[in-house]
C-alpha positions in Angstrom: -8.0 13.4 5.7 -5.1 11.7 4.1 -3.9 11.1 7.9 -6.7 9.4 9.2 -6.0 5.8 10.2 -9.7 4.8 9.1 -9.0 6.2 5.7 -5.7 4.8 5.3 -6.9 1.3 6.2 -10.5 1.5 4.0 -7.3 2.2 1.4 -5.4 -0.8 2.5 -8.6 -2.6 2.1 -9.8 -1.8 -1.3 -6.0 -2.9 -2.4 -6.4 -5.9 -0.7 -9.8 -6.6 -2.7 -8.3 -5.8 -6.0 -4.8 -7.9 -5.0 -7.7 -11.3 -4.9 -9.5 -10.0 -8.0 -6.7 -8.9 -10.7 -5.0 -11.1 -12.6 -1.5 -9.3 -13.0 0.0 -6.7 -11.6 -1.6 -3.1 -9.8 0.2 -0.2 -9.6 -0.5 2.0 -6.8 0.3 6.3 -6.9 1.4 8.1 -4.4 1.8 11.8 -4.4 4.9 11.7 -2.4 7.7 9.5 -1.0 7.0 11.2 2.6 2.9 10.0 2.1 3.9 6.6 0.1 6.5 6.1 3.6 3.6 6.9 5.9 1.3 4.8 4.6 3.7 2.0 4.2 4.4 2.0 7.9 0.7 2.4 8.9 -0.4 -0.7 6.5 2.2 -2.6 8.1 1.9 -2.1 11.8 -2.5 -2.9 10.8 -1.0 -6.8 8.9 -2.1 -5.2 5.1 1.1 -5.2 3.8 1.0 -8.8 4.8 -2.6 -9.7 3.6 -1.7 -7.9 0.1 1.7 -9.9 -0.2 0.0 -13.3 0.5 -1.9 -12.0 -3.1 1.0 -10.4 -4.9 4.4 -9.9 -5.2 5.2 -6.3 -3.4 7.8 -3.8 -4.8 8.1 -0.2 -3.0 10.1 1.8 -4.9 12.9 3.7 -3.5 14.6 7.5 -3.5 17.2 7.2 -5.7 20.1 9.0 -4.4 23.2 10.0 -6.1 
């Protein structure tokens, strides 16, 4: 199910709710960079990436490659 739009967004949603609620910082796993890059891309072409950054300050980590 982990491709479903509807569960990605309910995802994107429940991270938005905690961005409002949580005073600090939220770390967010992912079991891959292929999923977290997926994901990523859907939340952003549905405006959560947006909604969470208007809460918090948004770092996605990166492959390191040397």
């Amino acid at each position: 199910m982990r491709e479903d739009a509807n569960v990605v967004r309910n995802y994107g949603k429940l991270l938005i709710d905690l961005a409002q609620i949580v005073p600090d910082g939220i770390v967010g796993f992912f079991p891959s960079y292929r999923f977290m890059e997926d994901v990523v891309f859907q939340w952003n072409e549905m405006g959560i990436l947006n909604e969470i950054m208007n809460q918090k300050v948004l770092f996605i980590e990166s492959r390191d490659y040397i």
